[in-house]
C-alpha positions as CSV (number, residue, x, y, z in Angstrom):
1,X,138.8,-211.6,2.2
2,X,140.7,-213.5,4.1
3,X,144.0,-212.9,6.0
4,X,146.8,-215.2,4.7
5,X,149.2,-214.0,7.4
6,X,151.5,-216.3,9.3
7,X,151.6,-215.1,12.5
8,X,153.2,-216.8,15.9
9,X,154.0,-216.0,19.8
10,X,156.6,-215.4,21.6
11,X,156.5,-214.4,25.6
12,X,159.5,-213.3,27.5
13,X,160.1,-211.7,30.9
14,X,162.5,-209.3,31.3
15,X,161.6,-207.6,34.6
16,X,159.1,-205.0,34.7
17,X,156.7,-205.4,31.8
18,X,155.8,-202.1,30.8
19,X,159.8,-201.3,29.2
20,X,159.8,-204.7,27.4
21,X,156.3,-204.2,25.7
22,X,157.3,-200.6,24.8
23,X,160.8,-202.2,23.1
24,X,159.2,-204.7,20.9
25,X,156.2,-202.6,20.2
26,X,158.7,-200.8,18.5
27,X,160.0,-203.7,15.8
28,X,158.7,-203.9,12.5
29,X,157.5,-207.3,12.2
30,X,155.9,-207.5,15.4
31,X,151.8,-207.0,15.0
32,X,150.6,-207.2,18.5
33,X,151.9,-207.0,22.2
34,X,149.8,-207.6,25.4
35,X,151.4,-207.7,28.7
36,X,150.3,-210.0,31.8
37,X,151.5,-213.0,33.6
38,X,152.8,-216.8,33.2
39,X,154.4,-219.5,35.1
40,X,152.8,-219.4,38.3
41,X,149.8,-221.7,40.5
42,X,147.4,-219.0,40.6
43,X,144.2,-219.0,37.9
44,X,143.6,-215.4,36.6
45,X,146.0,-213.8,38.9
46,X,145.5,-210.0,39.4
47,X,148.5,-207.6,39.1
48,X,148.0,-207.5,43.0
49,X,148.2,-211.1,43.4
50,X,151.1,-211.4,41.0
51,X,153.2,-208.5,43.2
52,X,152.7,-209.9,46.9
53,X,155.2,-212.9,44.8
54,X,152.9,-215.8,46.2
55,X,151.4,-217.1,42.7
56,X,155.0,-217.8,41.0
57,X,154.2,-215.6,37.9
58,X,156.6,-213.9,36.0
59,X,155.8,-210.6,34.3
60,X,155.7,-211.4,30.6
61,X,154.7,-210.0,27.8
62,X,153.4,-211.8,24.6
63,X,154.7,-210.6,21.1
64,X,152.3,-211.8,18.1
65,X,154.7,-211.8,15.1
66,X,155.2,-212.6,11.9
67,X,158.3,-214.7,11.2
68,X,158.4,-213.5,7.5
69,X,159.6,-210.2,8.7
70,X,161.3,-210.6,12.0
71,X,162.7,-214.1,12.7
72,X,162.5,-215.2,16.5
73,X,165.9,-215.1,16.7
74,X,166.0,-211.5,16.0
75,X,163.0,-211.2,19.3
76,X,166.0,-213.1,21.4
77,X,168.6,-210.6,20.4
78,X,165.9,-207.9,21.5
79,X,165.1,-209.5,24.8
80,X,168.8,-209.3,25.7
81,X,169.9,-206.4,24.9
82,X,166.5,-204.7,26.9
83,X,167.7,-206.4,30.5
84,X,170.2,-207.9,32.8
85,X,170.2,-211.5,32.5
86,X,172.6,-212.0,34.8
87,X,170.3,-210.2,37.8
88,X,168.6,-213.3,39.5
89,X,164.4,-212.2,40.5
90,X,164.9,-208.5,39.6
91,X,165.5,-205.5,37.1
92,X,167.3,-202.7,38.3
93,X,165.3,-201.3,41.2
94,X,162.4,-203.9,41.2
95,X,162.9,-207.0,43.4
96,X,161.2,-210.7,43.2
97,X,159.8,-213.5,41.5
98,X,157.7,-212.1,39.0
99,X,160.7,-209.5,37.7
100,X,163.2,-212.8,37.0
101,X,164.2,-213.1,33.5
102,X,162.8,-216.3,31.2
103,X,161.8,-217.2,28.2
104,X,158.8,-219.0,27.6
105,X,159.0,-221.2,24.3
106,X,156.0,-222.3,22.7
107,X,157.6,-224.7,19.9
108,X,160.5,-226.9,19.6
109,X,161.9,-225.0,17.3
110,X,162.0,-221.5,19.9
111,X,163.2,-223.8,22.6
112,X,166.2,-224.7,20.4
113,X,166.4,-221.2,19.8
114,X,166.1,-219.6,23.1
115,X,169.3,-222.3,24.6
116,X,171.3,-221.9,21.7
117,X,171.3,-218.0,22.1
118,X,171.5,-218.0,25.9
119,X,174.8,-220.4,25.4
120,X,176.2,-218.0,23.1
121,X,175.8,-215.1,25.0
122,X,177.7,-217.1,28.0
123,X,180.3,-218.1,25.5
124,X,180.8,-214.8,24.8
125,X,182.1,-213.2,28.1
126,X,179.9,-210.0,28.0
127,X,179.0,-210.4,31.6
128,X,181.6,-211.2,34.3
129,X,178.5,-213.2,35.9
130,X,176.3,-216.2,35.1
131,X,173.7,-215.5,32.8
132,X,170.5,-217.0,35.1
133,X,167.8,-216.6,32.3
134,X,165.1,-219.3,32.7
135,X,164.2,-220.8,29.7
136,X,160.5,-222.9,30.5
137,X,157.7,-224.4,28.5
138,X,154.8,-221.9,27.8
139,X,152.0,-222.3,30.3
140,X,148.8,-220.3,30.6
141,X,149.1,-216.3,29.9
142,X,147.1,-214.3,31.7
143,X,146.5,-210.8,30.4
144,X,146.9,-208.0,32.8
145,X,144.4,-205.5,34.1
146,X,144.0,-202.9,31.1
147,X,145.4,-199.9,32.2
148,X,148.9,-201.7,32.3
149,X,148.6,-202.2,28.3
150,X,150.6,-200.2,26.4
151,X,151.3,-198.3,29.7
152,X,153.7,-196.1,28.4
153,X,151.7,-194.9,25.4
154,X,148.7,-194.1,27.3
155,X,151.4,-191.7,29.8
156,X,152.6,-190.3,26.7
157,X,156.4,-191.9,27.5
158,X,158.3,-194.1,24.7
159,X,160.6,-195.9,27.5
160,X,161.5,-196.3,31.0
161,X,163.2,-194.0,32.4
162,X,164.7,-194.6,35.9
163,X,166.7,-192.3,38.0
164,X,168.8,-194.8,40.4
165,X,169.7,-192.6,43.9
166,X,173.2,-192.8,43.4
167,X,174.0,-191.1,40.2
């Protein structure tokens, strides 16, 4: 039998990828997630390699979906809602490169997409600061070492949950 199902990618980085592959594993619509790495000069970078912040990847993770039940606009509204876009290379207490928020198209259509949401949310004064969101060409994904798919299924955790020193 075979599977009529239209299916398409999407790859964003939000910061640490563990928290944004645990949000849209979560979205009906969405029929895989793998986590890894994209943007950089290094060929099959390792996790290692990716956190000394020498290869120029970003942690991404790539969201197989089908656009007959979630529309790729509705993935953008996700992706902003999960991070600060206004935090240039990092996500709350993790610093660099590879933690800078950016949205990797892979059509014309999701470029379009991906600017016209990013200039709303500027229009909209939300944040008091510039929204600093790359928005870049898909290049080569490179999946991460195993044990950091699904992390937060295998620990037995639905989210991210960080306790900042100062609260």
């Amino acid at each position: 039998m075979m599977n009529d199902r239209k299916t398409e990618i999407a790859t964003f980085g939000a910061g640490c990828f563990w928290g944004v592959e645990a949000a849209f594993r979560r979205v009906k619509g969405v029929i895989s997630t793998s986590v890894g790495f994209m943007g950089g000069r290094k060929k099959n970078p390792t996790y290692m390699d990716v956190c000394t912040g020498r290869t120029g990847h970003a942690e991404v993770v790539r969201v197989e979906f089908d656009p007959d039940i979630v529309r790729y606009e509705e993935l953008l509204s996700i992706f902003w809602e999960i991070h600060d876009p206004t935090q240039l290379n990092r996500q709350g207490p993790d610093i660099g490169t590879q933690y800078r928020s950016v949205i990797f198209f892979h059509t014309p259509g999701q470029e379009a997409a991906a600017r016209a949401s990013k200039d709303r949310l500027e229009r909209s004064g939300r944040y008091g600061r510039p929204v600093v969101t790359e928005i870049q060409a898909a290049s080569e994904f490179f999946r991460a070492e195993e044990y950091h798919q699904q992390f937060y299924e295998k620990c037995g955790k639905s989210q991210c949950v960080i306790r900042y020193l100062d609260e």
